[in-house]
C-alpha positions as CSV (number, residue, x, y, z in Angstrom):
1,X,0.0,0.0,0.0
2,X,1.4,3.5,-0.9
3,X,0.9,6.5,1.3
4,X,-1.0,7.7,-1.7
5,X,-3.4,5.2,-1.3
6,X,-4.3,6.3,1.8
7,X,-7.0,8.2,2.2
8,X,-7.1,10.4,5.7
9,X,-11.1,10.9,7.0
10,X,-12.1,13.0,9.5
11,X,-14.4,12.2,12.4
12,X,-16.6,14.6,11.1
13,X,-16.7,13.1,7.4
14,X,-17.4,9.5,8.6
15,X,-19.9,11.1,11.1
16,X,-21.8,13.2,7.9
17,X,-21.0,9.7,5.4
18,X,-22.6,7.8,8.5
19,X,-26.0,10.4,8.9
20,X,-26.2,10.6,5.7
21,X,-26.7,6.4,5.0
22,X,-29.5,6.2,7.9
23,X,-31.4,9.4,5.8
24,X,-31.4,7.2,3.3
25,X,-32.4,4.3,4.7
26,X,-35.6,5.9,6.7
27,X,-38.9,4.8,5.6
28,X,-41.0,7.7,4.1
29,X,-44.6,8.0,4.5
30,X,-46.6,9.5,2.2
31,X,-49.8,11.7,3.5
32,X,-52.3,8.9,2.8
33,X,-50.6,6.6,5.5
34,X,-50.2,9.2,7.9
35,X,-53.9,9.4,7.5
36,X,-54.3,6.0,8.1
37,X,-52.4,5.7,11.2
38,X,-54.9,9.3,12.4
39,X,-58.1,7.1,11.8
40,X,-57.2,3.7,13.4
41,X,-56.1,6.2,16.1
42,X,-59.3,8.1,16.5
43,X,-61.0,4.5,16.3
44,X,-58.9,2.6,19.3
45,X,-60.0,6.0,21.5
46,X,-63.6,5.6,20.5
47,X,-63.6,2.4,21.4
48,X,-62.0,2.8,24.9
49,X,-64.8,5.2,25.4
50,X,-68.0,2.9,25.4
């Protein structure tokens, strides 16, 4: 291996590199399914009620 091979990274570049992969990998919801998850809310309330 030749020192030019080497490739110095800072903690803060691995950290950005690192944040940067979970981003990716969160799930995104799109506004129906938030709406989804609202109503089966409101329902499990409703039925606590009776």
């Amino acid at each position: 291996m030749n020192d030019e091979d080497v490739v110095i990274e800072t903690k803060q570049e691995r950290r950005e590199r690192k944040l940067a992969s979970k981003k990716e990998a969160m799930q995104k919801h799109g506004k129906s399914t938030a709406r989804v998850y609202i109503d089966s809310l409101f329902k499990r309330l409703a039925r606590k009620k009776k």
